[in-house]
C-alpha positions as CSV (number, residue, x, y, z in Angstrom):
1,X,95.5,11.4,136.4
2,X,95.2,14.6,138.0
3,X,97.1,17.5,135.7
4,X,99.0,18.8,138.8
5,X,100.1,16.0,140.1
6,X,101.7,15.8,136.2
7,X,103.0,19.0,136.6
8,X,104.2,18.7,139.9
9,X,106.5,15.6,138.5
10,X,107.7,18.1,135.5
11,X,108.6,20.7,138.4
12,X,110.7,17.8,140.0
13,X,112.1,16.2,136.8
14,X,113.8,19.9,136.2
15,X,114.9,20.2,139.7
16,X,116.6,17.2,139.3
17,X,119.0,18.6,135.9
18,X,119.4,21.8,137.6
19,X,121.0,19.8,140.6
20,X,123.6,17.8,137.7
21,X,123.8,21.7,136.3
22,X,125.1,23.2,139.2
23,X,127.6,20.4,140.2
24,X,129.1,19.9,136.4
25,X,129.1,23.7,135.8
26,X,131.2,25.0,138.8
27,X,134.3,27.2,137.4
28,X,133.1,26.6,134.2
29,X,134.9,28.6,131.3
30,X,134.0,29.7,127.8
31,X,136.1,26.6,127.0
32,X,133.8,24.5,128.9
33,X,130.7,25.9,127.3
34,X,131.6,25.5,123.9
35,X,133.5,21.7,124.0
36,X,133.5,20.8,127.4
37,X,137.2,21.7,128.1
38,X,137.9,18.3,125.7
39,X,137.6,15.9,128.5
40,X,134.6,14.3,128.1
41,X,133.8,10.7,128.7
42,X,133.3,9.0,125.4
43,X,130.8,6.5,126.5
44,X,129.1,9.1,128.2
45,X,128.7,11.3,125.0
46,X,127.8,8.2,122.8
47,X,124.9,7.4,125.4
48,X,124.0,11.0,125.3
49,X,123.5,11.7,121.8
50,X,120.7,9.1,121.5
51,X,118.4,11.5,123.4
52,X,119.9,14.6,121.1
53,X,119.2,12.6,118.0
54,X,115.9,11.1,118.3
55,X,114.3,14.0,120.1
56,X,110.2,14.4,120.5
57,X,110.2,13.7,117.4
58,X,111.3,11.1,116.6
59,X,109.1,9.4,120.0
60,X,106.2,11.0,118.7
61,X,106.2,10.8,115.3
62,X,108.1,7.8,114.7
63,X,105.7,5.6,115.8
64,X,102.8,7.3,114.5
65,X,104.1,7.1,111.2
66,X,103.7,3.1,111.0
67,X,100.8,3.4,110.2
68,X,100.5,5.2,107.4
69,X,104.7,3.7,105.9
70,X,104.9,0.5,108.1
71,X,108.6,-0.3,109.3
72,X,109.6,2.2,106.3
73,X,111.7,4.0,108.2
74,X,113.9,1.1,108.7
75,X,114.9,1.9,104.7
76,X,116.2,5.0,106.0
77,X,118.0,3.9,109.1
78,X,120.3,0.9,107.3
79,X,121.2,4.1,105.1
80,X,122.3,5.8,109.1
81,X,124.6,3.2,109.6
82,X,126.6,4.0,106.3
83,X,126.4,7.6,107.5
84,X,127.7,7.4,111.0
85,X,130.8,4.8,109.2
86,X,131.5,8.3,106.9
87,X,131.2,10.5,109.5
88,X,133.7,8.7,111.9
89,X,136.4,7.7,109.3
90,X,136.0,10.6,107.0
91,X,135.3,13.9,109.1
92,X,136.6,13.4,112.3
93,X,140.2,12.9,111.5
94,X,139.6,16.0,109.6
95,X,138.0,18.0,112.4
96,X,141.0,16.4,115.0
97,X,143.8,17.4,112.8
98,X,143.2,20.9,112.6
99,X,141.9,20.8,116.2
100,X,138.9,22.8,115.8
101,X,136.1,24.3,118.1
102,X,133.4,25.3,115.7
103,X,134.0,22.9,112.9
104,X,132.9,25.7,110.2
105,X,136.3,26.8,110.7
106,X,137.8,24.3,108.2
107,X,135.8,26.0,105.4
108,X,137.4,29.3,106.7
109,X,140.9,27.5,105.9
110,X,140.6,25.7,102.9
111,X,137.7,27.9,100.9
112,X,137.6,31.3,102.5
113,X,135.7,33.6,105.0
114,X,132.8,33.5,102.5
115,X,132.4,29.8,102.4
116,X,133.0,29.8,106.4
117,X,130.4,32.6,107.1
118,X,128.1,30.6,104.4
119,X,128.6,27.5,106.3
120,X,127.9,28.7,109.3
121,X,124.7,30.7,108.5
122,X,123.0,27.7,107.2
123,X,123.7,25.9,110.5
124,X,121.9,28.5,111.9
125,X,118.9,28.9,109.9
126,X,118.9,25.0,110.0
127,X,118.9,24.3,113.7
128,X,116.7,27.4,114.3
129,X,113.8,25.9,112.3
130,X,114.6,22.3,113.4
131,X,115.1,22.4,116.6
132,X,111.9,24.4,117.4
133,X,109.4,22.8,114.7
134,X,111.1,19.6,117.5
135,X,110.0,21.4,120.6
136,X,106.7,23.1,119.4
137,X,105.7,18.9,119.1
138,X,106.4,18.2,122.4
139,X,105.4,21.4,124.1
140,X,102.1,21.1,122.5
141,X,101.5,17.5,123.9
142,X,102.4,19.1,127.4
143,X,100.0,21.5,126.4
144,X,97.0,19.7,125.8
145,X,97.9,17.0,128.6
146,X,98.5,18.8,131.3
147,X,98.6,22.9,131.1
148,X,95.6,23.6,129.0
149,X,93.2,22.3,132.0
150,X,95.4,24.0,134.4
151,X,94.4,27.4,132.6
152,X,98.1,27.9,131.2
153,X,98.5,29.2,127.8
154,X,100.6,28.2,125.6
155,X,103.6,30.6,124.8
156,X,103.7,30.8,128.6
157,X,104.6,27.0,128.4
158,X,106.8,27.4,126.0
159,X,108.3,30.6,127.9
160,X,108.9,28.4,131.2
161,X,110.3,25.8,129.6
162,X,113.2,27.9,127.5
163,X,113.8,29.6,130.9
164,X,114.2,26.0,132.2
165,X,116.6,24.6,129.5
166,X,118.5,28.4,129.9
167,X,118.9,28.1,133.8
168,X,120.8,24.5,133.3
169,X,123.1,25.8,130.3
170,X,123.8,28.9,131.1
171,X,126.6,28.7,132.4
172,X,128.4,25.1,131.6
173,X,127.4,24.6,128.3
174,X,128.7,21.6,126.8
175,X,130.1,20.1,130.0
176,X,126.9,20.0,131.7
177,X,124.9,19.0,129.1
178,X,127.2,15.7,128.1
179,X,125.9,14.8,131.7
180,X,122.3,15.8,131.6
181,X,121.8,13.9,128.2
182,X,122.8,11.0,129.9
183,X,120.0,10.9,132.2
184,X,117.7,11.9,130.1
185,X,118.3,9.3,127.3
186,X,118.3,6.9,130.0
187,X,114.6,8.3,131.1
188,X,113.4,7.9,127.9
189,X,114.8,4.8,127.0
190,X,113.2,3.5,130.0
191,X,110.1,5.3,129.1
192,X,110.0,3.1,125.5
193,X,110.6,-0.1,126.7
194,X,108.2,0.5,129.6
195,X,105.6,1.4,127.5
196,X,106.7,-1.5,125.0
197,X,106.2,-4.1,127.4
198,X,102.9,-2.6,129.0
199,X,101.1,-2.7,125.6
200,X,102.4,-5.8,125.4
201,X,100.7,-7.3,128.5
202,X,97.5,-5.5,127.3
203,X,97.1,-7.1,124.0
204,X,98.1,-10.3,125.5
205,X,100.8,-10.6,122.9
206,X,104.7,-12.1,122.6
207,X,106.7,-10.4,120.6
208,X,106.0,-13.0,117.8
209,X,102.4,-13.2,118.0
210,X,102.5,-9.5,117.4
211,X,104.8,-9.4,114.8
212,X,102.6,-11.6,112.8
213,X,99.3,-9.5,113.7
214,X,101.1,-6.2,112.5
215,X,102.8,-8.2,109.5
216,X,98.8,-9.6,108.7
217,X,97.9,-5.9,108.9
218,X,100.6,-4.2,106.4
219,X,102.2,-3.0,109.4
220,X,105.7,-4.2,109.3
221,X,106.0,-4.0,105.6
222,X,110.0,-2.5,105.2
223,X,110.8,-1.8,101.8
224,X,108.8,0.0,99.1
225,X,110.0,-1.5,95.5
226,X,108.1,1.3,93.4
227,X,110.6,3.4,91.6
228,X,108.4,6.3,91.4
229,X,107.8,6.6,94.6
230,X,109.3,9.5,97.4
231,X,109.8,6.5,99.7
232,X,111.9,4.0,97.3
233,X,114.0,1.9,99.5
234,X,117.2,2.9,97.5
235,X,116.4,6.5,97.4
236,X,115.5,6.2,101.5
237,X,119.0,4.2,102.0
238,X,120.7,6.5,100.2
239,X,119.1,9.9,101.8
240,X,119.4,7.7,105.1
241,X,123.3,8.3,104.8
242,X,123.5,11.5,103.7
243,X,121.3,12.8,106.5
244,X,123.5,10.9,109.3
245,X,126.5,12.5,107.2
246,X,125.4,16.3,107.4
247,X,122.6,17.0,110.1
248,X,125.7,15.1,112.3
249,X,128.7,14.7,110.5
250,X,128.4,18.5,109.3
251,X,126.4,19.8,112.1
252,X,127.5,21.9,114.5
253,X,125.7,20.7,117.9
254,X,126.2,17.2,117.3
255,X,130.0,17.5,116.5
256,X,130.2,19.9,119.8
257,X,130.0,17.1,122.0
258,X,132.0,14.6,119.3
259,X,134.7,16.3,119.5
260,X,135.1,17.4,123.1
261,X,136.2,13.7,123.6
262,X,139.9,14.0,124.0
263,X,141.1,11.3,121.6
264,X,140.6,10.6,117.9
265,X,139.7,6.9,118.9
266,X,137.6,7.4,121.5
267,X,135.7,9.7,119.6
268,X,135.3,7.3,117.0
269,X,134.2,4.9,119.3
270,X,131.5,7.2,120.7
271,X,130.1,7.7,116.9
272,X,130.0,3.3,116.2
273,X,128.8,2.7,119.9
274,X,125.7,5.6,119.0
275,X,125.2,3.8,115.6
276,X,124.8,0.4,117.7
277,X,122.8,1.8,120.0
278,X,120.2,3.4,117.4
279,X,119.8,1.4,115.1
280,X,118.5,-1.0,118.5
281,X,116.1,1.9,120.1
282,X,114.4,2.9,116.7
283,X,113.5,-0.6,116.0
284,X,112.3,-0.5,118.9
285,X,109.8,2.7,118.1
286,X,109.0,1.2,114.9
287,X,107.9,-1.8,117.3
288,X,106.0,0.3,119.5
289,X,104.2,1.9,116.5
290,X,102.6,-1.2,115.2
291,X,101.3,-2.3,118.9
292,X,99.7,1.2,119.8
293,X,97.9,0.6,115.9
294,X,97.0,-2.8,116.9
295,X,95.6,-1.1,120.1
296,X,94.0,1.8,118.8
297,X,90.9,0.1,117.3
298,X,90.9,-2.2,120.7
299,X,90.7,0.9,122.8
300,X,88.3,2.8,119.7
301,X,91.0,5.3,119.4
302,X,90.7,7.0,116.3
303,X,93.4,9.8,116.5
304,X,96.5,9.2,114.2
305,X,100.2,10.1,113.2
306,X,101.6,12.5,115.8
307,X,98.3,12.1,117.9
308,X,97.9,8.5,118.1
309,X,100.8,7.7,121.0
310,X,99.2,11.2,123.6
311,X,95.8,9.8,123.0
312,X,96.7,6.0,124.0
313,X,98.4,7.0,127.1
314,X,96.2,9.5,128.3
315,X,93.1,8.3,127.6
316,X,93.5,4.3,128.0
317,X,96.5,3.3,130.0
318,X,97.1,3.4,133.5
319,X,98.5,6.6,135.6
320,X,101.9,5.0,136.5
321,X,102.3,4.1,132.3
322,X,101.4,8.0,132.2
323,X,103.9,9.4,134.6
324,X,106.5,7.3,132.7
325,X,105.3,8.5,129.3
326,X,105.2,12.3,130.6
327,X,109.0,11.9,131.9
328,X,110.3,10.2,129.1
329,X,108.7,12.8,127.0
330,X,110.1,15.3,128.5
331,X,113.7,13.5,128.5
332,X,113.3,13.8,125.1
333,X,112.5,17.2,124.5
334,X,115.2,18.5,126.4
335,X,118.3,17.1,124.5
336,X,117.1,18.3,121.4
337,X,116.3,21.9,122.6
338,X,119.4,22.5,125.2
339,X,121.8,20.9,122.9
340,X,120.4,23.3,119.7
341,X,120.7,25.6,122.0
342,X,124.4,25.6,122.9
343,X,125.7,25.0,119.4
344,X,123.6,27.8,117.7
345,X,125.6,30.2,120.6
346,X,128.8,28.8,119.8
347,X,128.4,28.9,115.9
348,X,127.3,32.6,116.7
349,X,130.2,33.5,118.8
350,X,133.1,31.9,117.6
351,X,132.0,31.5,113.7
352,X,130.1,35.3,113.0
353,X,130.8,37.3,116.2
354,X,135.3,36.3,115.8
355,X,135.1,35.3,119.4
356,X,137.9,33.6,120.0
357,X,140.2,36.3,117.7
358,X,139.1,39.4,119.6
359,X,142.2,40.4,121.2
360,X,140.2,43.9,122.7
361,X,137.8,41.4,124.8
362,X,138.9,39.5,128.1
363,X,137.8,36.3,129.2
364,X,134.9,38.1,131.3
365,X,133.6,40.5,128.8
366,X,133.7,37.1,126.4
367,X,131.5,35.2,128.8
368,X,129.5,38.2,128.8
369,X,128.8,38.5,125.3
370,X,128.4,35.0,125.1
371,X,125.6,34.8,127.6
372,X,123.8,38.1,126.1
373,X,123.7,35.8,122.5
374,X,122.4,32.8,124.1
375,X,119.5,34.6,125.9
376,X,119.0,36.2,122.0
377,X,118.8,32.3,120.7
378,X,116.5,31.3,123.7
379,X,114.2,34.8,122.7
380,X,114.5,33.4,118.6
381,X,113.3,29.8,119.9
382,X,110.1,31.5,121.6
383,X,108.8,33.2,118.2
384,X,109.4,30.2,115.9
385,X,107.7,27.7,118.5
386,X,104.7,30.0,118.2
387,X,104.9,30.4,114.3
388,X,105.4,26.7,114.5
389,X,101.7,26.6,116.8
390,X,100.0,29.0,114.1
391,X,101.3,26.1,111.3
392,X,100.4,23.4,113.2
393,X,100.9,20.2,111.1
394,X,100.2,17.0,111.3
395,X,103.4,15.5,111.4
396,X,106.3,17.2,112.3
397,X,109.0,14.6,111.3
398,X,108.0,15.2,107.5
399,X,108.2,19.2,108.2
400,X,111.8,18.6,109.7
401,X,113.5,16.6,107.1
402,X,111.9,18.9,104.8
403,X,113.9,21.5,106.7
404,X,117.4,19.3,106.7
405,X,117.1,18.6,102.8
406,X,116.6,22.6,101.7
407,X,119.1,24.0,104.5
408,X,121.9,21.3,104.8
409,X,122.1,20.3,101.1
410,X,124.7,23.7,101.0
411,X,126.9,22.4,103.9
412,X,126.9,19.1,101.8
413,X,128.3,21.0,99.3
414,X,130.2,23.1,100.7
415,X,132.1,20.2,102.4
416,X,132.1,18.0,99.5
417,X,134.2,21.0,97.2
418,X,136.5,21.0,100.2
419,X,137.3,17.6,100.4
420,X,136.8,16.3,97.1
421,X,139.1,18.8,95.2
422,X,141.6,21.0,95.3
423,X,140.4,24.3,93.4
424,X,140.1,27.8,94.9
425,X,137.1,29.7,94.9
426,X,135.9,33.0,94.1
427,X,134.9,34.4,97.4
428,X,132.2,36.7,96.9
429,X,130.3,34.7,95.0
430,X,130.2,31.7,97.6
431,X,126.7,33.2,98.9
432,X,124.6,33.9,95.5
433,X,125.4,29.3,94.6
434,X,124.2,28.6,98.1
435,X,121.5,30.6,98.4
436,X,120.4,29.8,94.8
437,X,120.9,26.0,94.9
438,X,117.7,25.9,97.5
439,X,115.6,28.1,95.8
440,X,116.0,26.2,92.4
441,X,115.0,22.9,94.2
442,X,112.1,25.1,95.3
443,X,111.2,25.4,92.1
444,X,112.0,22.0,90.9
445,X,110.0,20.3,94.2
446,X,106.9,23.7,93.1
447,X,107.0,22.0,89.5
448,X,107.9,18.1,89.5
449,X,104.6,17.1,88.1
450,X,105.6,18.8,85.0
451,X,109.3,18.5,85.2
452,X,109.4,14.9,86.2
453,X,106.1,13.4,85.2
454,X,105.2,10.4,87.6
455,X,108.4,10.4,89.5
456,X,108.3,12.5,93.2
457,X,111.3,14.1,94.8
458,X,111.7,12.2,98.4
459,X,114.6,12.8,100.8
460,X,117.3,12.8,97.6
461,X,116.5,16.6,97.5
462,X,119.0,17.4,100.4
463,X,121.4,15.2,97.8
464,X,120.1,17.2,94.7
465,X,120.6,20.5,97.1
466,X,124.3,19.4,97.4
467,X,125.2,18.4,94.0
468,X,123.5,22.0,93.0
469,X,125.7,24.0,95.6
470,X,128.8,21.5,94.1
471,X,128.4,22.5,90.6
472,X,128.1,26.0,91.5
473,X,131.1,26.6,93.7
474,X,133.1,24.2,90.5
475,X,131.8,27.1,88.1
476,X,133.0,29.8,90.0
477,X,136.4,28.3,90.9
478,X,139.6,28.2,89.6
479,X,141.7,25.2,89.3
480,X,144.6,26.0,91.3
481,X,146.3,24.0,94.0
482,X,146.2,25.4,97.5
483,X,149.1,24.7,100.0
484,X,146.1,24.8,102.5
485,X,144.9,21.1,100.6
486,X,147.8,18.9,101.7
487,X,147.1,20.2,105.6
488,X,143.3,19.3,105.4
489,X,143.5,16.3,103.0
């Protein structure tokens, strides 16, 4: 299919969310940027957040991953739905009780300014490198798709499309983009299943017959029994939970749009319903990863991992499967990066700029600022996407979980010391055990072969990351009883 015609289609795919961007972000208020003025539709953010939670990613890299794990990452999704359970019955009463914006603020009250700047810092640093190492995968499939024979390079791709994603949040924020991650999770999800049921038809297959060709071929193997091993089905479980608990139940852009439901209960239902719905669409990718590797040596493809699914569609199946691939592709690159995005600016504002308690700004010179920091983000995005495209590996879903274990094991800690006990903390000393908990599993990850003989650290480092920060704030605590405890208990 002709590239312009592809690019002609993104051109109208963007005109379309800047059409639900201008009619969701009229009168639009600092309130509405940052949670959406607390009156959004709880089914609507449930829906939603499957785009903001898979991501390119996870539609690129899921399914190349089969074959090289099988249906592993099943392991790691029954370990979700443990995680989105603690996340709705655990945090969100917590986050609704003391009726919070930026949910960092909690640390502020029960662990001090130190533990709340802490918090809020690795939120940054975290969605900074996760969210673009997730858009440097997609823009670079656009890249070598479409622009590169079009004579475009590539930070000018990546340019465009940051100055797409800032033209429909702008101004609405959170309100707008409850709606436009509806209808892009509904264009990718039709996207999967289209492509699902094309390869399908192509391989002359039911769903059983397949099933039992991928099974033949090692390809729907789910759990790996070998202690040893990074991808041990109880470590995966486990680490499943505990990534569901803090790159959502702890992170800031995902508990935007959580929490600008109006209702405790409906918010909880939001969280169940997303659990429901995702545990559905990533069997679904797992699915779709075995048939394009029963494909590939059909169609003599030899590309694999993050490769495998661009070089199907593009080289072997039809143009109308292509258009449909190119748009859910897109749909799911621009949850991930619009929604980043939005809750990096509001951390910024509200959690290390005071926002919110600067009495000497008005409401305009707060919108002001506001916009000046989320042009800064969409500037911060450009350069890592490009250090991301001087990296270039082979598959980015390993690089970003890498990311989540070393930079959200301190918010696990962090939270955990909050919850878990009642003992105050020595402020200034908050940074050197978060800081210093990562680099020590540095070491430890640099050095396993001799630390830990046969046995490889998996996804239970963001765990060991946690424990690390835990023990450390416990040292440099004291064990007195805060009236602050009972409120956030």
């Amino acid at each position: 299919m002709s590239p312009a015609l592809l690019f002609a289609i993104l051109i109208a795919y963007f005109l379309l969310l800047l059409g639900v961007a201008w009619a969701t972000s009229r009168n639009a208020t600092n309130d509405s940027f940052f949670i959406g003025n607390k009156s959004s539709n709880w089914m609507l953010v449930a829906f939603g957040m499957v785009g903001t939670t898979l991501s390119g990613a996870t539609f690129i890299s899921v399914p190349g991953a089969v074959g090289h794990d099988g249906f592993g990452y099943a392991q790691i999704l029954i370990g979700y739905v443990f995680g989105y359970i603690a996340v709705a019955y655990i945090l969100l009463p917590l986050y609704y009780r003391l009726k919070l914006t930026s949910i960092y603020h909690y640390l502020d009250v029960r662990l001090g300014r130190r533990a709340y700047q802490s918090g809020a810092g690795f939120f940054i640093l975290s969605r900074l490198l996760g969210a673009t190492a997730r858009l440097y995968l997609v823009v670079n499939i656009l890249q070598v798709i479409i622009l590169d024979s079009l004579g475009i390079p590539f930070w000018l791709t990546t340019l465009v499309i940051l100055g797409m994603i800032l033209v429909y949040t702008y101004q609405g924020g959170v309100k707008t983009i409850v709606w436009t991650d509806t209808l892009q999770t509904t264009c990718m999800l039709i996207g999967l299943v289209a492509c699902v049921v094309f390869l399908l038809n192509r391989l002359d297959l039911s769903v059983a017959e397949s099933l039992a060709q991928m099974d033949a071929r090692g390809l729907s193997t789910v759990f790996t029994t070998a202690v040893d091993s990074p991808n041990f089905y109880l470590k995966q479980i486990i680490a499943g939970a505990f990534i569901v608990l803090t790159m959502t139940g702890m992170d800031q852009e995902m508990m935007q749009k959580t929490i600008s439901v109006k209702t405790l209960a409906d918010s909880q239902k939001n969280l169940l319903s997303l659990t429901v719905i995702l545990v559905i669409v990533l069997s679904l990718f797992l699915f779709l990863g075995g048939l394009l590797h029963l494909y590939a040596p059909i169609a003599g493809v030899t590309a694999t991992g993050d490769k495998l699914f661009p070089a199907i569609v593009t080289g072997h199946l039809p143009p109308s499967v292509q258009i449909i691939f190119l748009i859910a592709l897109v749909s799911a690159l621009f949850p991930s990066a619009d929604g980043a995005i939005t809750a990096l600016t509001s951390t910024f504002c509200i959690d290390i700029l005071g926002i919110q308690r600067r009495a000497d700004l008005s409401e305009a010179q707060q919108v002001k600022l506001r916009q000046r920091v989320h042009l800064g983000f969409a500037a911060l995005f450009l350069a890592l996407v490009l250090v991301f495209k001087m990296i270039d590996n082979a598959s980015m879903i390993g690089v970003i979980l890498k990311i989540a274990a070393y930079t959200y094991g301190p918010l696990l800690g962090l939270f955990a010391f909050g919850i878990l006990t009642s003992r105050a903390l020595t402020d200034r000393l908050v940074p050197v055990v978060t800081i210093g908990a990562p680099l020590i599993c540095a070491v430890l990850e640099l050095n396993q072969a001799h630390l830990l003989g046969s046995y490889r650290l998996g996804l239970e480092l963001l765990m060991v990351n946690g424990i690390l920060v835990f023990a450390g704030l416990w040292a440099i605590s004291q064990p007195q009883k805060l009236d602050v405890v009972a409120a956030t208990a």
